[in-house]
N, C-alpha and C positions, 0 to 999 in steps of 0.2 A: 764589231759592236752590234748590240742589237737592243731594243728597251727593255727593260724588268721591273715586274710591280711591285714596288715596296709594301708585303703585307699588311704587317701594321699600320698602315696608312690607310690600306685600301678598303672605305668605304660598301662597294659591288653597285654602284651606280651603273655601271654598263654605258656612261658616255664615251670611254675610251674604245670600248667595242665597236660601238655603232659612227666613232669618227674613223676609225681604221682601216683605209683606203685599200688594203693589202689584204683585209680579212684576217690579219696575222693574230688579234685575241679575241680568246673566248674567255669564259667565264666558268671556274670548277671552285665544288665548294663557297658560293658566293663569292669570289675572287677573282679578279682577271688575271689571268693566264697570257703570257704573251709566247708564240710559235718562232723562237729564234729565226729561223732558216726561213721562214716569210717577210719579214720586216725589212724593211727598207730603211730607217732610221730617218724617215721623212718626221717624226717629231710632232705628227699633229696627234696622237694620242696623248702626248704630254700637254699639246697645249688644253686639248679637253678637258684634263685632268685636276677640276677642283680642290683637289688636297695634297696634290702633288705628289701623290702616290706612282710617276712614273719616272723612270731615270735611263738612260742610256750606260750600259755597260760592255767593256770587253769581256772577252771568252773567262770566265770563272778559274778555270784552271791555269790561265796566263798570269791572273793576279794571284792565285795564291803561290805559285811560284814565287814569283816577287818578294812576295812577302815574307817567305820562308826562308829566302837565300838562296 
């Protein structure tokens, strides 16, 4: 699992950057970007996260398996 910015949501305030103990997001396109393979799923980016633009997800390809059958 690692956190992912829900676009739509996301603001580009850069609070989740700058709580991000790991260094794990940047910022592309006015957007925070989070670096899977950094993140430590410690959560305080979410809690910085005003709009709730962050969420903790599994590997993408694990859920659309899932999903597909």
């Amino acid at each position: 699992m690692s956190a992912f910015v829900l676009d739509k949501l996301c603001k580009g305030c850069q609070r989740c950057v700058r709580a991000c103990p790991e260094g794990a997001i940047s910022m592309a396109l006015s957007l925070a970007v989070v670096e899977a393979s950094k993140c430590t799923e410690c959560e305080t980016c979410m809690e910085a996260c005003m709009h709730g633009a962050i969420t903790l997800v599994q590997d993408v390809k694990e859920d659309l398996k899932a999903i597909q059958g």
